[in-house]
N, CA, C and O atoms as CSV, one atom per row, in Angstrom:
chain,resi,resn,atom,element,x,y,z
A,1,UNK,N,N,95.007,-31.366,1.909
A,1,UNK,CA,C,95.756,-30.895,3.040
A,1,UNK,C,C,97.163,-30.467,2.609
A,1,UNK,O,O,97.737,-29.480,3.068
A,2,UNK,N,N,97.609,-31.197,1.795
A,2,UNK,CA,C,99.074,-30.694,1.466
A,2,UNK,C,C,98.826,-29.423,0.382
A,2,UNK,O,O,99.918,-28.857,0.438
A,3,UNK,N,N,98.097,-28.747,-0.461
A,3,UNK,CA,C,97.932,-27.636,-0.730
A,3,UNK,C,C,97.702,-27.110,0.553
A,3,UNK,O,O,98.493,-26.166,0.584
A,4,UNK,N,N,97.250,-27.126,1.380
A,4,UNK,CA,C,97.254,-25.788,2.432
A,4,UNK,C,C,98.714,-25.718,2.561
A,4,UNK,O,O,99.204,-24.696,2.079
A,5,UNK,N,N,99.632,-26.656,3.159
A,5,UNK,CA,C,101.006,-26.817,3.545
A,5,UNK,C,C,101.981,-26.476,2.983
A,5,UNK,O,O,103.160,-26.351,3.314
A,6,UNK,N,N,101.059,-26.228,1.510
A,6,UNK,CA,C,102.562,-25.624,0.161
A,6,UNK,C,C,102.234,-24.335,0.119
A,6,UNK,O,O,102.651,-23.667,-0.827
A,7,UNK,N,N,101.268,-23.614,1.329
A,7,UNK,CA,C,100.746,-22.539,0.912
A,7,UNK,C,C,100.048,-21.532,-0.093
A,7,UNK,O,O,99.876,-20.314,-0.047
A,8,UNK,N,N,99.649,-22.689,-1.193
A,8,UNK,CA,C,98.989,-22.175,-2.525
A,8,UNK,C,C,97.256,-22.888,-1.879
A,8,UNK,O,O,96.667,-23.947,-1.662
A,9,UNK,N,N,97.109,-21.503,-1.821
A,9,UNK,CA,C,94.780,-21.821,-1.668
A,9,UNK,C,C,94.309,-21.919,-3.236
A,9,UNK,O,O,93.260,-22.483,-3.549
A,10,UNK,N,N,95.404,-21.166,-4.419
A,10,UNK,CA,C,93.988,-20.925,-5.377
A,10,UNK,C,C,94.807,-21.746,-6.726
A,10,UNK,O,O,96.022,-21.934,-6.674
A,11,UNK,N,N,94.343,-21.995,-7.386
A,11,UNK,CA,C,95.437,-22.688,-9.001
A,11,UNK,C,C,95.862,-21.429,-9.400
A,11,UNK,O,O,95.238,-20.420,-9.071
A,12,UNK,N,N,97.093,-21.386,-10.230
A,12,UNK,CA,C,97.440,-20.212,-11.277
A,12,UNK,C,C,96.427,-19.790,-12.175
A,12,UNK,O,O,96.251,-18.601,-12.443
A,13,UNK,N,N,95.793,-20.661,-12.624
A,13,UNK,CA,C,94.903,-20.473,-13.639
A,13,UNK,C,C,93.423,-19.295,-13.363
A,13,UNK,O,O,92.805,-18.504,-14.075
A,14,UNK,N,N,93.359,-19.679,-12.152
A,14,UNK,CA,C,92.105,-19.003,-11.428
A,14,UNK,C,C,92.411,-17.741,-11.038
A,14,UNK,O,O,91.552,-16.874,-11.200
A,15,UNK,N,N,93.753,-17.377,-10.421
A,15,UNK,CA,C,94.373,-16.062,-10.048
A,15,UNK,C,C,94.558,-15.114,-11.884
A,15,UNK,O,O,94.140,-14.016,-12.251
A,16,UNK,N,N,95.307,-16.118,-12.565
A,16,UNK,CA,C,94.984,-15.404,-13.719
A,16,UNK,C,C,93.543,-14.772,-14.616
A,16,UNK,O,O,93.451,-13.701,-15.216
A,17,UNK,N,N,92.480,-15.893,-14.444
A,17,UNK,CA,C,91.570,-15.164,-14.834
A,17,UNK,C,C,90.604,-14.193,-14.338
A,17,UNK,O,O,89.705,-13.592,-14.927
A,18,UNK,N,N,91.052,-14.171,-12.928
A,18,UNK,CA,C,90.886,-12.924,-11.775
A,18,UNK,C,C,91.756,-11.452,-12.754
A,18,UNK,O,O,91.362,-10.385,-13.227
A,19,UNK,N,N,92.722,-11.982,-12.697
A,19,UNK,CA,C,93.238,-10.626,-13.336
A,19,UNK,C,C,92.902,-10.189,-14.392
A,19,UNK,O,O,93.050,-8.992,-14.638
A,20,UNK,N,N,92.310,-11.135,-15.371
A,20,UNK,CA,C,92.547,-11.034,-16.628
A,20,UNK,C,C,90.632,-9.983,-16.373
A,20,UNK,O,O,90.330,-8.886,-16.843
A,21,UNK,N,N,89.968,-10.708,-15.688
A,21,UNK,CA,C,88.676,-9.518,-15.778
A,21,UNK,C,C,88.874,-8.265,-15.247
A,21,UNK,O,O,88.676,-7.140,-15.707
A,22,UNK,N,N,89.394,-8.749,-13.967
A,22,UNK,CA,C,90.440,-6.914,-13.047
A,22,UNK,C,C,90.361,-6.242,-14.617
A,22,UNK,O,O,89.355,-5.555,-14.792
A,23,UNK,N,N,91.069,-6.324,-15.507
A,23,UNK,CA,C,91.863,-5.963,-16.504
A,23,UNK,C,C,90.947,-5.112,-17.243
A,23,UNK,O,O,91.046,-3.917,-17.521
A,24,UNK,N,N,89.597,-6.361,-17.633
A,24,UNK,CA,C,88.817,-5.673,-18.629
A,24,UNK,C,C,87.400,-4.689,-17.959
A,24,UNK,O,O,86.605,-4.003,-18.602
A,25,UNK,N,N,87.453,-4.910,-16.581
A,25,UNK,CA,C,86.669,-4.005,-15.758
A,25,UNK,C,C,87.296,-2.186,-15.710
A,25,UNK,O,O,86.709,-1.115,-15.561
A,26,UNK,N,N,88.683,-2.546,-15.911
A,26,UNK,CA,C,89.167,-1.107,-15.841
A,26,UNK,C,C,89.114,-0.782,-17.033
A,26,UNK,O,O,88.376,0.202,-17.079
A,27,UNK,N,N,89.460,-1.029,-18.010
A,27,UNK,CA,C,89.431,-0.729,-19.198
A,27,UNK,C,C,87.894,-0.293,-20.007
A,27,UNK,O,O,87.713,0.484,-20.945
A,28,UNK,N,N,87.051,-1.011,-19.341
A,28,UNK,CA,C,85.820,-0.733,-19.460
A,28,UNK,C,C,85.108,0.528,-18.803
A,28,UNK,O,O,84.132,1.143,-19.232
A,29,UNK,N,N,86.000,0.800,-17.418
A,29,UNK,CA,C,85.349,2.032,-17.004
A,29,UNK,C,C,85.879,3.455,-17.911
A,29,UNK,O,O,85.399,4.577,-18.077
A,30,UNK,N,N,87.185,2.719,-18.409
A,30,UNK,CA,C,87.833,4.314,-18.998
A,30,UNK,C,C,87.201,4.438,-20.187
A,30,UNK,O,O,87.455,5.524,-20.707
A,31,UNK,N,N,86.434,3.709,-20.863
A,31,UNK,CA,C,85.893,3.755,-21.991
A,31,UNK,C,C,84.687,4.347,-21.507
A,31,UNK,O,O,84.335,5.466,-21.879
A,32,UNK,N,N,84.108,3.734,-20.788
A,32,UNK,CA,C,82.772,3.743,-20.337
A,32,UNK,C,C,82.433,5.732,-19.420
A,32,UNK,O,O,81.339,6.255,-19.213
A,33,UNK,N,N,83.730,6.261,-19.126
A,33,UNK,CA,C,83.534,7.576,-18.548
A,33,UNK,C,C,84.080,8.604,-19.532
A,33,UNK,O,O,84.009,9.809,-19.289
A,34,UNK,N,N,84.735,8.019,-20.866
A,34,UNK,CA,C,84.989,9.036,-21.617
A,34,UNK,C,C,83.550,8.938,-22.170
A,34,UNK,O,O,82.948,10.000,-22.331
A,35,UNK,N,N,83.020,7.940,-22.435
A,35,UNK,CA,C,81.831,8.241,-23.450
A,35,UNK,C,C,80.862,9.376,-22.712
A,35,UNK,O,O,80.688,10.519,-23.136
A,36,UNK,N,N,80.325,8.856,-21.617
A,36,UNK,CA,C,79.458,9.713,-20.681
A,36,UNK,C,C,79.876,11.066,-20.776
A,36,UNK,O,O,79.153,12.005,-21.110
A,37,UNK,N,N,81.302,11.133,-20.409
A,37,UNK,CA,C,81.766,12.935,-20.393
A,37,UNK,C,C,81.273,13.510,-21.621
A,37,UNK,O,O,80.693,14.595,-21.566
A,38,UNK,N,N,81.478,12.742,-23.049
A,38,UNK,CA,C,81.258,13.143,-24.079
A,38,UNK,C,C,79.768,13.413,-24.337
A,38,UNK,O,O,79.237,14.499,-24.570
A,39,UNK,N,N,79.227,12.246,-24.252
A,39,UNK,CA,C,77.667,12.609,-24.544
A,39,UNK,C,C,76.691,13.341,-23.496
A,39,UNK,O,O,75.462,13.363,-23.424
A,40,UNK,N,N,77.556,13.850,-22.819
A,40,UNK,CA,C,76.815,14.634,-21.380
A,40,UNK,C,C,77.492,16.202,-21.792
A,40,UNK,O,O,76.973,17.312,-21.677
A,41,UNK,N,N,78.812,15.827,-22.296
A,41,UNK,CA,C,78.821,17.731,-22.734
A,41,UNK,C,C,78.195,17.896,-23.709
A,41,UNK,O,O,77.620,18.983,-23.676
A,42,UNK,N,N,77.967,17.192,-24.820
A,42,UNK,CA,C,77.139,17.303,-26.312
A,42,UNK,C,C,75.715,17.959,-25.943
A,42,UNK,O,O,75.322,18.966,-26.533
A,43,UNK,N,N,74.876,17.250,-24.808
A,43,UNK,CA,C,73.655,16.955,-24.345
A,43,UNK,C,C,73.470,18.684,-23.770
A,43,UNK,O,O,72.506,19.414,-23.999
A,44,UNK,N,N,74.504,18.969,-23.108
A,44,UNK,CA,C,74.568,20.197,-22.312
A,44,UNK,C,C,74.259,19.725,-21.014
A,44,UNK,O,O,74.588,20.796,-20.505
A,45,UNK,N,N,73.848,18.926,-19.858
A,45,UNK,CA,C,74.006,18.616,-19.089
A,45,UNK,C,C,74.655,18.186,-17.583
A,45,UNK,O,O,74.269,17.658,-16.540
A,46,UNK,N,N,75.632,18.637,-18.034
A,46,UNK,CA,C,76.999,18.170,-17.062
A,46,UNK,C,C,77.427,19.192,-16.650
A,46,UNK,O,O,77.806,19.992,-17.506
A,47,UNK,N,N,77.499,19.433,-15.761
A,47,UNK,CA,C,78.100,20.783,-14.458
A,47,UNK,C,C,79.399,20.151,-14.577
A,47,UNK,O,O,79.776,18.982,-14.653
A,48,UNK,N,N,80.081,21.506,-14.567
A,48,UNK,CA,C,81.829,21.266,-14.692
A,48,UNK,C,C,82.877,20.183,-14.128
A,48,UNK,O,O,83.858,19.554,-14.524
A,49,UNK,N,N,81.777,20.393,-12.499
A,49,UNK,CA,C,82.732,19.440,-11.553
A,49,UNK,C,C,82.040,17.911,-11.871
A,49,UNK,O,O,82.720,16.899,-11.702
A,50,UNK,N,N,81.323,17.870,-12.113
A,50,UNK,CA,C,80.645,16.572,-12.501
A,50,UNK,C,C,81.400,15.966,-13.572
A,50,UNK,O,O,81.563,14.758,-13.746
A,51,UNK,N,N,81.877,16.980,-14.321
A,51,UNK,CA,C,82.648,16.487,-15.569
A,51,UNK,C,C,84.390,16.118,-15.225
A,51,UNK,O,O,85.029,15.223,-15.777
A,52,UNK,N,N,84.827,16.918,-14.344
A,52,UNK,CA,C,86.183,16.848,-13.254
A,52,UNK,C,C,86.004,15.438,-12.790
A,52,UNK,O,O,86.732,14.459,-12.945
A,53,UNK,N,N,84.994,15.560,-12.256
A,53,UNK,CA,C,85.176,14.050,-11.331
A,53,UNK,C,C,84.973,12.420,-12.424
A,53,UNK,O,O,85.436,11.376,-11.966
A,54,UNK,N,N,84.243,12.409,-13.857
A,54,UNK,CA,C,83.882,12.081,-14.555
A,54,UNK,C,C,85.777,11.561,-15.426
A,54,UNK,O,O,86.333,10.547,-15.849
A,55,UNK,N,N,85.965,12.491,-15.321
A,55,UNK,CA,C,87.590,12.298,-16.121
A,55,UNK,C,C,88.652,11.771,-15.360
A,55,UNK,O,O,89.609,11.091,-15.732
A,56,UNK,N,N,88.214,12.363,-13.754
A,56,UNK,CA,C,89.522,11.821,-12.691
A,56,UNK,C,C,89.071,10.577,-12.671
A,56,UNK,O,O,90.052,9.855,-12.488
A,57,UNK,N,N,87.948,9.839,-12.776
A,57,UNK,CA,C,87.612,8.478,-12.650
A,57,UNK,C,C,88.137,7.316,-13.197
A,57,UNK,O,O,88.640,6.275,-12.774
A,58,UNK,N,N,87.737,8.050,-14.772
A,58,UNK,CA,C,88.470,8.230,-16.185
A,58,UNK,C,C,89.735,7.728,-15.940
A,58,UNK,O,O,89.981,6.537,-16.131
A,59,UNK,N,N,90.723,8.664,-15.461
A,59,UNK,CA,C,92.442,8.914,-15.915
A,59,UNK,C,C,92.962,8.065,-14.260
A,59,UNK,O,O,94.166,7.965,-14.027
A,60,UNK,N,N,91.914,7.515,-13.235
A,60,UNK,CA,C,92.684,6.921,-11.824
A,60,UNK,C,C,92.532,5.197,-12.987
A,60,UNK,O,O,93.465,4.395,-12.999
A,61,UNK,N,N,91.872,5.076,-13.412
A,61,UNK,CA,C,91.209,3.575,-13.529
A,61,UNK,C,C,92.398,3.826,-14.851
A,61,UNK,O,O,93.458,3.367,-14.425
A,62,UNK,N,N,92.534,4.195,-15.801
A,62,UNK,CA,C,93.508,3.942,-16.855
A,62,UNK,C,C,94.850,4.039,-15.995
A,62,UNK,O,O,95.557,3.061,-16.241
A,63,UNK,N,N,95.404,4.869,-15.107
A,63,UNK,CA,C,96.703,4.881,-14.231
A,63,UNK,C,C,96.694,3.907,-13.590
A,63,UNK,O,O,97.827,3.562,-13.255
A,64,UNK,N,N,95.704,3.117,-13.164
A,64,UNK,CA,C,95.738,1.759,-12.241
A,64,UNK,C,C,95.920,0.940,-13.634
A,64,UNK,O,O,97.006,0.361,-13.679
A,65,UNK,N,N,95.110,0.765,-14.765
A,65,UNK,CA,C,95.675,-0.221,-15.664
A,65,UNK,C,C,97.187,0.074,-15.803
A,65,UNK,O,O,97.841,-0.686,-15.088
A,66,UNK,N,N,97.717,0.689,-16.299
A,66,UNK,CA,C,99.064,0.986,-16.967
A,66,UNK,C,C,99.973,0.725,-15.755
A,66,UNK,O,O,101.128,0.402,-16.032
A,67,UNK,N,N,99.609,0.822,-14.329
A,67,UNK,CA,C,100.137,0.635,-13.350
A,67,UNK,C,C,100.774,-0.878,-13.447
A,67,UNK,O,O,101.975,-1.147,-13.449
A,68,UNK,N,N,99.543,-1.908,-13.536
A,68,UNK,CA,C,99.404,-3.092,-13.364
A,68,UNK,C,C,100.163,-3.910,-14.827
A,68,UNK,O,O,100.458,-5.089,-14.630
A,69,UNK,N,N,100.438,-3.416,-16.054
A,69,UNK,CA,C,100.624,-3.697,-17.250
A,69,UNK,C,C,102.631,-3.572,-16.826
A,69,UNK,O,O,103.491,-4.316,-17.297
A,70,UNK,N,N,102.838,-2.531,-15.942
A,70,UNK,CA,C,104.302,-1.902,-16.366
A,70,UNK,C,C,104.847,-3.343,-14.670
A,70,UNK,O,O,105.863,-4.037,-14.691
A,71,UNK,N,N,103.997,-3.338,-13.734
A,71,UNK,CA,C,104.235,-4.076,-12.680
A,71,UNK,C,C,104.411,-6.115,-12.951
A,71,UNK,O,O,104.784,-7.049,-12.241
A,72,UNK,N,N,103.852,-5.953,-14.492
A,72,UNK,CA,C,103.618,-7.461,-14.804
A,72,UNK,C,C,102.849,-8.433,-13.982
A,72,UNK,O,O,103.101,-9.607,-13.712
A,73,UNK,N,N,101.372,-7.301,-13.486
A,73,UNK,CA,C,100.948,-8.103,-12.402
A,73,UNK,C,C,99.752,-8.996,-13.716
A,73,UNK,O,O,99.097,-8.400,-14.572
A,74,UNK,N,N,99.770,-9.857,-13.587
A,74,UNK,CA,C,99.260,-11.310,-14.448
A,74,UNK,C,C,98.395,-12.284,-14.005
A,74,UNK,O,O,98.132,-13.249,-14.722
């Protein structure tokens, strides 16, 4: 009851390793949509805008990391 009253619901520890996957989920998609762009233009497969939307996915999820890195969100 007195954690509700100090207003902390979660430990530090738990909020941190929330972030710490946040972290490697984004990082994983920017890896994960350069490869695709790559092996989908190699392949010949990929319609232009498919490849547009493929990179903006790409470059929002790396701008949200670098966002979160420069904000010291932890």
């Amino acid at each position: 009851m007195e954690e509700l009253m100090q207003g902390e619901t979660r430990p530090a520890s738990l909020v941190k390793r929330i972030n710490e996957i946040v972290d490697l989920v984004l990082k994983a998609l920017v890896v994960a949509m350069g490869i695709a762009l790559v092996v989908c233009s190699v392949l010949k497969t990929l319609e232009p805008t498919s490849g547009f939307q493929l990179a903006g996915l790409g470059l929002a999820s790396a701008g949200i990391l670098f966002l979160r890195q420069d904000k010291g969100i932890r």
